[in-house]
C-alpha positions as CSV (number, residue, x, y, z in Angstrom):
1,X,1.2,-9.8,-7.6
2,X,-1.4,-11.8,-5.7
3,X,-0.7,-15.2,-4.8
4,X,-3.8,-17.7,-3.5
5,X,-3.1,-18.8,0.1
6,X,-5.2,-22.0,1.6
7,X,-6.7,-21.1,5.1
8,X,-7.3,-24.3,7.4
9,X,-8.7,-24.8,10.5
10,X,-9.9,-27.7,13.0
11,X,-11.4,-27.8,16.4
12,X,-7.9,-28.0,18.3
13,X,-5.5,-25.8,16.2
14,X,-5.0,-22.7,15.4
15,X,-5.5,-21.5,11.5
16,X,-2.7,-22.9,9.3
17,X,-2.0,-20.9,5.7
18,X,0.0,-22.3,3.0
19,X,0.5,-21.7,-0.2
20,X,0.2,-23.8,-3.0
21,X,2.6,-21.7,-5.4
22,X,5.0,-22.0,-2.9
23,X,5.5,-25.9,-1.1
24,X,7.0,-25.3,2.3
25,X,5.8,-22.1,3.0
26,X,3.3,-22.4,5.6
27,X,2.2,-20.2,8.8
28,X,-0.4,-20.2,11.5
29,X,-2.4,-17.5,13.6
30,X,-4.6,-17.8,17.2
31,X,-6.9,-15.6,15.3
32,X,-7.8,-15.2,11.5
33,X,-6.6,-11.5,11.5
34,X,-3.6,-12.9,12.6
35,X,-3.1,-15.5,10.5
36,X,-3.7,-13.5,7.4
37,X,-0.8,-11.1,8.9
38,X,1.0,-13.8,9.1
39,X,0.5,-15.1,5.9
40,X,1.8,-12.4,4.0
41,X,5.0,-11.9,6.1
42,X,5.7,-15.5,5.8
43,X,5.0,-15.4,1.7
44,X,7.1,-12.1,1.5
45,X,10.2,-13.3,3.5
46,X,10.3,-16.7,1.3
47,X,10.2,-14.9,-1.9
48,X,13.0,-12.4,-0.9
49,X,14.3,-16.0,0.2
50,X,14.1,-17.2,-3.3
51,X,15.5,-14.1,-5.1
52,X,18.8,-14.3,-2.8
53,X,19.2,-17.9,-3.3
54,X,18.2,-17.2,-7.5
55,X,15.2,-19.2,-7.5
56,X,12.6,-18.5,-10.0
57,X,9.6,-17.0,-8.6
58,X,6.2,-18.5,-9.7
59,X,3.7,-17.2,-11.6
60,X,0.4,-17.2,-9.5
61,X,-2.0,-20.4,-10.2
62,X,-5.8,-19.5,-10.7
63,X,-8.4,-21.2,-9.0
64,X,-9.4,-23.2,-12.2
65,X,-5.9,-24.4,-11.5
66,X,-6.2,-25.3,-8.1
67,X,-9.8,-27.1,-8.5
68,X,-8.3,-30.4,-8.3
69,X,-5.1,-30.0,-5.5
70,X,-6.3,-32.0,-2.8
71,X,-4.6,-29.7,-0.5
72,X,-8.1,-27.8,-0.9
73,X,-10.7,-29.9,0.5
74,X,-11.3,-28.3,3.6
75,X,-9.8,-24.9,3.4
76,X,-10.8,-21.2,2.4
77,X,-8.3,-19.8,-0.7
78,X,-7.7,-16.3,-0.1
79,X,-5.3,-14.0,-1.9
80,X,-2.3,-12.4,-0.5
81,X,-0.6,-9.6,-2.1
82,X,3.3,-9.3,-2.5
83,X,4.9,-6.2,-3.5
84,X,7.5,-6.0,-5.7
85,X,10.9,-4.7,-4.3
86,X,11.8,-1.1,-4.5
87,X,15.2,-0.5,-5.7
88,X,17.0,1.4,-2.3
89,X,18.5,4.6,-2.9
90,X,21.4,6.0,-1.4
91,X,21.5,9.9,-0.5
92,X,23.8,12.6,1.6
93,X,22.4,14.4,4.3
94,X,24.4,17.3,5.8
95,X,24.1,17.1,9.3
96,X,26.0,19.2,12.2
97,X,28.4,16.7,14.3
98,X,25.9,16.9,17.3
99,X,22.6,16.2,15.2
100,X,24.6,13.4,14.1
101,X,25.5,12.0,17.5
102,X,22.3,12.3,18.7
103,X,20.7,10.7,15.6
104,X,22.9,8.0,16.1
105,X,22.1,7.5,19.3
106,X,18.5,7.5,19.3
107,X,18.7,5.1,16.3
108,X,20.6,2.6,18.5
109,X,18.1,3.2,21.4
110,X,15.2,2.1,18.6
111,X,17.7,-0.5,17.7
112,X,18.3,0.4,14.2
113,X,20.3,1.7,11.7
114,X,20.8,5.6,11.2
115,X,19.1,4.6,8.0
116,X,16.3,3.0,9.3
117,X,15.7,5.8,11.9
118,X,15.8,8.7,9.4
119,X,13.3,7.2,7.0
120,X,11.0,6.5,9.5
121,X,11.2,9.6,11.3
122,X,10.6,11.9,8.1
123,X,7.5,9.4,7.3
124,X,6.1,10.1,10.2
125,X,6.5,6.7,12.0
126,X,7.7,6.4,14.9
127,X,10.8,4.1,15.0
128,X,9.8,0.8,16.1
129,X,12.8,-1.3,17.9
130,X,13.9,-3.9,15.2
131,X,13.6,-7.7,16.3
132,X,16.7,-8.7,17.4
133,X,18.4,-11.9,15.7
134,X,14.9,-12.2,13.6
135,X,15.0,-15.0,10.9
136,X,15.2,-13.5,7.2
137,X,12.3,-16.0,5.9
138,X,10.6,-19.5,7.1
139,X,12.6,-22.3,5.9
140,X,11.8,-24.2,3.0
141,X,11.0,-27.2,3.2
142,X,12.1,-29.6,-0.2
């Protein structure tokens, strides 16, 4: 699903996103590469927001729709794409006592779960320390 995003900017700020489908969720970047990272982190982590909470989620506005919002004037749309949730899948993994220890242990030096740590590890990423006390989503704003 692709959602249309509004990209501002003036002289003294840095570059504001927000999305019309979606009142309250807003985000900003120093640059526009980082705003548009931004911008879908902020979109993904207010519609898993959404689903917890059993909101509906919107179906995406076109540009015809949009034409008159005055939330346009002045800004760039731009779409933002939002996959949809994978169902997560438990397996078993047989593992000596020792491989397990030290699994667990390198997990907690990357600060994450065993979980976490295998999946990365057999996709070839290297773990990447989770963000301690990170907020699920932005807050919405009613």
């Amino acid at each position: 699903m692709e959602y249309i995003a509004y990209l501002h900017k003036d002289s003294d700020s840095d570059y504001g996103v927000s999305f019309p489908d979606f009142p309250g969720c807003v985000t900003a970047g120093s640059t526009l590469e980082e705003a548009r990272r931004m911008a879908a982190e902020a979109l993904v982590f207010h519609i898993a927001g959404m689903r917890e909470d059993g909101e509906a989620i919107p179906d995406s506005s076109t540009l015809d729709e949009l034409r008159g919002d005055p939330a346009m004037r002045g800004a760039v749309a731009f779409l933002v794409a939002v996959a949809e949730p994978e169902k997560t899948v438990r397996f078993n993994v047989t593992a000596r006592e020792s491989q397990l220890a030290e699994i667990d242990r390198r997990a907690a030096e990357a600060r994450l779960n065993r979980s976490a740590f295998l999946v990365r590890r057999a996709l070839g990423g290297k773990p990447k320390a989770a963000v301690a006390n990170a907020p699920r989503r932005s807050r919405r704003l009613a």
